[in-house]
Jmol script that loads the backbone (N, CA, C; Angstrom):
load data "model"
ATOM      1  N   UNK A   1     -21.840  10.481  -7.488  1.00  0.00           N
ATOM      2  CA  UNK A   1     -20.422  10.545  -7.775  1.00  0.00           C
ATOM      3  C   UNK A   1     -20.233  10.553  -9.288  1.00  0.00           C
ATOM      4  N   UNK A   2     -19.099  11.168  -9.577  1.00  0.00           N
ATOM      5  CA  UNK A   2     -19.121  11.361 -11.221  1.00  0.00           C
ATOM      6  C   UNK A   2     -18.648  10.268 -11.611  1.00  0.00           C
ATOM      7  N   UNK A   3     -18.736   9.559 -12.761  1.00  0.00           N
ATOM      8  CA  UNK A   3     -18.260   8.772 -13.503  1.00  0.00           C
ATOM      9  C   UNK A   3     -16.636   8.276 -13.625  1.00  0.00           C
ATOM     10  N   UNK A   4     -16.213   7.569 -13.771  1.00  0.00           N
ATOM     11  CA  UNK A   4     -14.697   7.245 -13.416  1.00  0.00           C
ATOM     12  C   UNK A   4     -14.074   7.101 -15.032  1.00  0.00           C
ATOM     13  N   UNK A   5     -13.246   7.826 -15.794  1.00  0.00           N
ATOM     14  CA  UNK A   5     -13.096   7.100 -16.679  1.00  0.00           C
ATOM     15  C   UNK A   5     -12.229   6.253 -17.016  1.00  0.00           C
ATOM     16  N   UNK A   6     -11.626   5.168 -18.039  1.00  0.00           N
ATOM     17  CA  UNK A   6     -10.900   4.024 -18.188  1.00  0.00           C
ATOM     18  C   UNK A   6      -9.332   4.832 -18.070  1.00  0.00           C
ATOM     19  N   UNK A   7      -9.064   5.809 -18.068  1.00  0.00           N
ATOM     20  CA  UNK A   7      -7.546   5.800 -18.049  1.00  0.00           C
ATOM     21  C   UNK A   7      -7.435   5.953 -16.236  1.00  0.00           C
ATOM     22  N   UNK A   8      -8.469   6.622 -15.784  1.00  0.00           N
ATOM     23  CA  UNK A   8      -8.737   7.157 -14.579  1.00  0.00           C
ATOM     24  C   UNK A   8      -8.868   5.597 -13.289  1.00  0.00           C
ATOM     25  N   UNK A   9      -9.342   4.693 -13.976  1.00  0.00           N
ATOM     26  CA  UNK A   9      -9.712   3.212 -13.778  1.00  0.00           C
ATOM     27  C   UNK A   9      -7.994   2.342 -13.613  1.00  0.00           C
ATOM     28  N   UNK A  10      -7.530   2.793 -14.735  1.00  0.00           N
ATOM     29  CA  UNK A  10      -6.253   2.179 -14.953  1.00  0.00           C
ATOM     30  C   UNK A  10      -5.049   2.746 -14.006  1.00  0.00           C
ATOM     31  N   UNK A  11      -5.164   4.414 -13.867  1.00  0.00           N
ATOM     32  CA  UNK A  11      -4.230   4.254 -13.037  1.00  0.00           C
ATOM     33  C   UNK A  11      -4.486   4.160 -11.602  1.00  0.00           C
ATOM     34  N   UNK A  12      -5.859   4.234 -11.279  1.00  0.00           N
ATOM     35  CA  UNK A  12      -5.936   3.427  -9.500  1.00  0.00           C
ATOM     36  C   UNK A  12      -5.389   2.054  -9.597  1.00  0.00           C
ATOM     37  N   UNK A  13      -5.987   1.282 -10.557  1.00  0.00           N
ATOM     38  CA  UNK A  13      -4.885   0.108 -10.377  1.00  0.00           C
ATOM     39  C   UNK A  13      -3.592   0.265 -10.504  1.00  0.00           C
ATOM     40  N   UNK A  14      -3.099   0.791 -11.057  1.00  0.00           N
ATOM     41  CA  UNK A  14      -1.542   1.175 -10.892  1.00  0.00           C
ATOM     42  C   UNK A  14      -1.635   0.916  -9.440  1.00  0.00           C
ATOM     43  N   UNK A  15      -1.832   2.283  -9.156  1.00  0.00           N
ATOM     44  CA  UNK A  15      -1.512   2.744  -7.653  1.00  0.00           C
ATOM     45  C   UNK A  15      -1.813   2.200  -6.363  1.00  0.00           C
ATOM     46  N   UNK A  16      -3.154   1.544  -6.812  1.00  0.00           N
ATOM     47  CA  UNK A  16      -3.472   0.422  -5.645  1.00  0.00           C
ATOM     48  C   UNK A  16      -2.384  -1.151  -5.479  1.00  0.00           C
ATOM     49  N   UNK A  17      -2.212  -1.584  -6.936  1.00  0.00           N
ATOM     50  CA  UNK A  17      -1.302  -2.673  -7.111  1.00  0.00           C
ATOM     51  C   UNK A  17       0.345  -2.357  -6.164  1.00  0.00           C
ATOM     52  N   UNK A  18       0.463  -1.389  -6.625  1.00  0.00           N
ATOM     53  CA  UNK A  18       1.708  -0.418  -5.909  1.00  0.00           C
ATOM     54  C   UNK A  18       1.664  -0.809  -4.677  1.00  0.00           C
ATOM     55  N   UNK A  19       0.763  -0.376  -3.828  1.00  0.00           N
ATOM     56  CA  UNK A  19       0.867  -0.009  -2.561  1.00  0.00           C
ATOM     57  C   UNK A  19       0.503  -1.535  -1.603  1.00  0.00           C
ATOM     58  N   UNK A  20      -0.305  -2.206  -2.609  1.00  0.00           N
ATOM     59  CA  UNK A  20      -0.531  -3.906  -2.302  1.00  0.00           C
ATOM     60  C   UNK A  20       1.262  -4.417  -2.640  1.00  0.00           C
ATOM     61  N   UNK A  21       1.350  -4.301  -3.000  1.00  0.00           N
ATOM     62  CA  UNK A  21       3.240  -4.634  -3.256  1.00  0.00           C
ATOM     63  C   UNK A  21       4.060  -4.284  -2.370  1.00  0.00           C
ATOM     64  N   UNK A  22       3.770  -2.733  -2.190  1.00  0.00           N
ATOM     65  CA  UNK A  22       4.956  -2.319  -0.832  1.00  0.00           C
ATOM     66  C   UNK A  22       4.345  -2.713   0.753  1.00  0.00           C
ATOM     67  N   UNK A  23       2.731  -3.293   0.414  1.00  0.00           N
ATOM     68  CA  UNK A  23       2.741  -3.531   2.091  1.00  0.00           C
ATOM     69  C   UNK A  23       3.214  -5.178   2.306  1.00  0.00           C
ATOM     70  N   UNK A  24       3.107  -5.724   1.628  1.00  0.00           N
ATOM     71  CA  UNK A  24       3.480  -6.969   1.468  1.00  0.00           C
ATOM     72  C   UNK A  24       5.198  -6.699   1.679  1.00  0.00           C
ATOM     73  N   UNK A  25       6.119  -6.586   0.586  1.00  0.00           N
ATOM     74  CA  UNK A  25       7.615  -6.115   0.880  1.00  0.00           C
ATOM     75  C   UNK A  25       7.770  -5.770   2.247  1.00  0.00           C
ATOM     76  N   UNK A  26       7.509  -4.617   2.886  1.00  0.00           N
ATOM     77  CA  UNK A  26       7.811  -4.028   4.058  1.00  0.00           C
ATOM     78  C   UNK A  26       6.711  -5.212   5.011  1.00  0.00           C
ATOM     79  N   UNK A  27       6.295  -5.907   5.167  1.00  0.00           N
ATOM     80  CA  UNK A  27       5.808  -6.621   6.103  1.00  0.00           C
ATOM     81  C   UNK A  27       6.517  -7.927   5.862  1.00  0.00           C
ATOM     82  N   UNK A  28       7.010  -8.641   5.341  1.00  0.00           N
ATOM     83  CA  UNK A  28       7.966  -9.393   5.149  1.00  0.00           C
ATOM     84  C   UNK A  28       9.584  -8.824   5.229  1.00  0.00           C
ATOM     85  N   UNK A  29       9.737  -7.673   4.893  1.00  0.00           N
ATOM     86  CA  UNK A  29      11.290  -7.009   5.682  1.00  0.00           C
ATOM     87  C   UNK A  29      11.129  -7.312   7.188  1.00  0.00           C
ATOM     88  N   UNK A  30       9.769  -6.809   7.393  1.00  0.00           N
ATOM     89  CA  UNK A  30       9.878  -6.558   9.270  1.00  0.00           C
ATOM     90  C   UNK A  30       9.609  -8.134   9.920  1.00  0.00           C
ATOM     91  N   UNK A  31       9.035  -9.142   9.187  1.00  0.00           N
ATOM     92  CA  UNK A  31       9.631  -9.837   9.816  1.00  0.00           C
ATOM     93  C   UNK A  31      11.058 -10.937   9.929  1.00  0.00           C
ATOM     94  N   UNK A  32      11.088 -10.117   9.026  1.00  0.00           N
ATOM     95  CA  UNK A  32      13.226 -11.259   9.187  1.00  0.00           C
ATOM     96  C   UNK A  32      13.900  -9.970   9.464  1.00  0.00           C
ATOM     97  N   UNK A  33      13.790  -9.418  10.237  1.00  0.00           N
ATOM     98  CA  UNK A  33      14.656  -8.458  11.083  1.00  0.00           C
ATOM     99  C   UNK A  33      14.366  -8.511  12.540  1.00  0.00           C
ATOM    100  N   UNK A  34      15.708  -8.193  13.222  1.00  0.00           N
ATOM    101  CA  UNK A  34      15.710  -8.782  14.661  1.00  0.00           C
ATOM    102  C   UNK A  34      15.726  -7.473  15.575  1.00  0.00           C
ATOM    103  N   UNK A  35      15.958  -6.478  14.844  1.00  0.00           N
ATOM    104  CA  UNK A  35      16.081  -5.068  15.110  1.00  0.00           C
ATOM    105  C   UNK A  35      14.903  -4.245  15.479  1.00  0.00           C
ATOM    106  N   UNK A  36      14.358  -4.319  17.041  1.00  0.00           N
ATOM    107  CA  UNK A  36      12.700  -3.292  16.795  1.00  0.00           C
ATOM    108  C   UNK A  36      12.595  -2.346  16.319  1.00  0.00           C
ATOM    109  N   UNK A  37      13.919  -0.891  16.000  1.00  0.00           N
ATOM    110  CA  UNK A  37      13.692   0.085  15.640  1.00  0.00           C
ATOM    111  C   UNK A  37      13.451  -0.056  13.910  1.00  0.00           C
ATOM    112  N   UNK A  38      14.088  -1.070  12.867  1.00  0.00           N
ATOM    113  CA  UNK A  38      14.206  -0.938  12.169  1.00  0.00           C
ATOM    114  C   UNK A  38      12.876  -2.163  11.830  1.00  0.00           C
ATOM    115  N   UNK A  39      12.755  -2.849  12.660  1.00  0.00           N
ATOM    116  CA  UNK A  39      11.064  -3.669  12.461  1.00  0.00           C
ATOM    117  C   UNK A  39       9.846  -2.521  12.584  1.00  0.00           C
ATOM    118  N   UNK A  40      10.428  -1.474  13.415  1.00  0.00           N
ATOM    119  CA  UNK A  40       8.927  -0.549  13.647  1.00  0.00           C
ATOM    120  C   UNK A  40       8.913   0.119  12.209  1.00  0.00           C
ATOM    121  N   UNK A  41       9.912   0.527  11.808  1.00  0.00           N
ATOM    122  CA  UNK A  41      10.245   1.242  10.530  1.00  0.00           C
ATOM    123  C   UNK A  41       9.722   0.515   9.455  1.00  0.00           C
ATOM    124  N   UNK A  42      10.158  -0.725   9.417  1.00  0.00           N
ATOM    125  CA  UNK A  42       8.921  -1.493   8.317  1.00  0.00           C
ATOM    126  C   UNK A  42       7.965  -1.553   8.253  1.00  0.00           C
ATOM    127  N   UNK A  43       7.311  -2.101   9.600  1.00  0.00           N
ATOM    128  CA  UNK A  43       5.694  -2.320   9.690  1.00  0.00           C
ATOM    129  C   UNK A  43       5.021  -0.487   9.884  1.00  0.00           C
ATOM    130  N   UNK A  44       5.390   0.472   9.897  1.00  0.00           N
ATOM    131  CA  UNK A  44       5.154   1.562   9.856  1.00  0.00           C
ATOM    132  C   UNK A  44       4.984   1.929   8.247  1.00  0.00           C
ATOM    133  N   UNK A  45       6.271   1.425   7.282  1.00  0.00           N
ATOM    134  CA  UNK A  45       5.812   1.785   6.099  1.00  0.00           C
ATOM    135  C   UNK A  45       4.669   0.398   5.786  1.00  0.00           C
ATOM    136  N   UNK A  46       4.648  -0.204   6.023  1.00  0.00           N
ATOM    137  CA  UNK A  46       3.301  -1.361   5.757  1.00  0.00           C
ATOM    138  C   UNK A  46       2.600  -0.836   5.996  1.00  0.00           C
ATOM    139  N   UNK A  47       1.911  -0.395   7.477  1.00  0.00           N
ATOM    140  CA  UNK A  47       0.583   0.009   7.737  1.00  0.00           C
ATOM    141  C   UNK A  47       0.521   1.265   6.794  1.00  0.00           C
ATOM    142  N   UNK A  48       1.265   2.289   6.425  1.00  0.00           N
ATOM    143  CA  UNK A  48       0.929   3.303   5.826  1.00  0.00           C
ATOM    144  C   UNK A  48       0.427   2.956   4.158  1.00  0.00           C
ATOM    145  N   UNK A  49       1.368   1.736   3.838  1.00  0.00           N
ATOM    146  CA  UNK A  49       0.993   1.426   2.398  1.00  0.00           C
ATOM    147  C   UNK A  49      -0.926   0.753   1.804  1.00  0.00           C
ATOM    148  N   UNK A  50      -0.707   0.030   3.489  1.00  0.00           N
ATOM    149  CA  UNK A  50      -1.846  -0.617   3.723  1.00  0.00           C
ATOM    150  C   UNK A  50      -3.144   0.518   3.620  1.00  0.00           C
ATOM    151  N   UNK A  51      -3.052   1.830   4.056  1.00  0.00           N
ATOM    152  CA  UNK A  51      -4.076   2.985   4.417  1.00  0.00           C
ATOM    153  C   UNK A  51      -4.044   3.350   3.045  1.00  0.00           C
ATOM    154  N   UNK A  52      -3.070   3.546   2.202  1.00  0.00           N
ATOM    155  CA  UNK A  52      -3.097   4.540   1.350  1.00  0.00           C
ATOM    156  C   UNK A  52      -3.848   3.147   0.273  1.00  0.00           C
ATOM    157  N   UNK A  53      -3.674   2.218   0.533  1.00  0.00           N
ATOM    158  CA  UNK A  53      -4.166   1.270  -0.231  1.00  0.00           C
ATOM    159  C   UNK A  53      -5.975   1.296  -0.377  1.00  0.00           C
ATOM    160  N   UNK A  54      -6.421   1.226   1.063  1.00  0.00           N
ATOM    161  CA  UNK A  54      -7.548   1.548   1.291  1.00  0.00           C
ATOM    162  C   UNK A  54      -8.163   2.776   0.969  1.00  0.00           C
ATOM    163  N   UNK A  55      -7.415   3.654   1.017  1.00  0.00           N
ATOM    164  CA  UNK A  55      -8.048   4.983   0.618  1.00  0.00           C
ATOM    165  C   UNK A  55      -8.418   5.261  -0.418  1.00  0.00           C
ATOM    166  N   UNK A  56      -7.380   4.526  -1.711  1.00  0.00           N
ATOM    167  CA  UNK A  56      -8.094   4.624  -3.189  1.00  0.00           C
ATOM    168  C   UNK A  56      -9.144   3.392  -3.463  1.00  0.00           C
ATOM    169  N   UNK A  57      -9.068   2.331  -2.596  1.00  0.00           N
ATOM    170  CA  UNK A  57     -10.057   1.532  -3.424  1.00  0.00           C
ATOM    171  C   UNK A  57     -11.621   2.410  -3.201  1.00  0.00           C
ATOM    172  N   UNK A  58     -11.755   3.288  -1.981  1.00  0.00           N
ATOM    173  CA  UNK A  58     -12.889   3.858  -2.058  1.00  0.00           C
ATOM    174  C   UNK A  58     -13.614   4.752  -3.154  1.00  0.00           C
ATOM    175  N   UNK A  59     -12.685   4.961  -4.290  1.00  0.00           N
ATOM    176  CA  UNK A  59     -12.964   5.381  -5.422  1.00  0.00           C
ATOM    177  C   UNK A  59     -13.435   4.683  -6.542  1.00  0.00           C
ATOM    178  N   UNK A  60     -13.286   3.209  -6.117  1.00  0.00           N
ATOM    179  CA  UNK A  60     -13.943   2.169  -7.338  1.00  0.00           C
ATOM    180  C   UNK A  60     -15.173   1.752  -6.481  1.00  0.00           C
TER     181      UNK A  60
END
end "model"
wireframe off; spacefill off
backbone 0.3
color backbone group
């Protein structure tokens, strides 16, 4: 694999920090809501934040 460089380093953390933020947010929306359609709608953007989260750490 090629080499990663430090700006390249910096913004996966961006983007990973990001997406560690919105799965946390949207998993705490979904649970103080009493609403399943709008609980599925949260934990839907969670699990997605959660994947996309995983998907870049495979680059460090």
């Amino acid at each position: 694999m090629a080499e990663i460089s430090v700006l390249d380093l910096q913004n996966l953390r961006h983007l990973i920090g990001g997406y560690s933020t919105t799965h946390c947010k949207m998993t705490d929306y979904a649970s103080k809501t009493d609403d399943p359609e709008i609980k599925k709608l949260f934990q839907d953007a969670a699990d997605s934040a959660m994947k996309n989260k995983q998907e870049l750490m495979k680059f460090l």
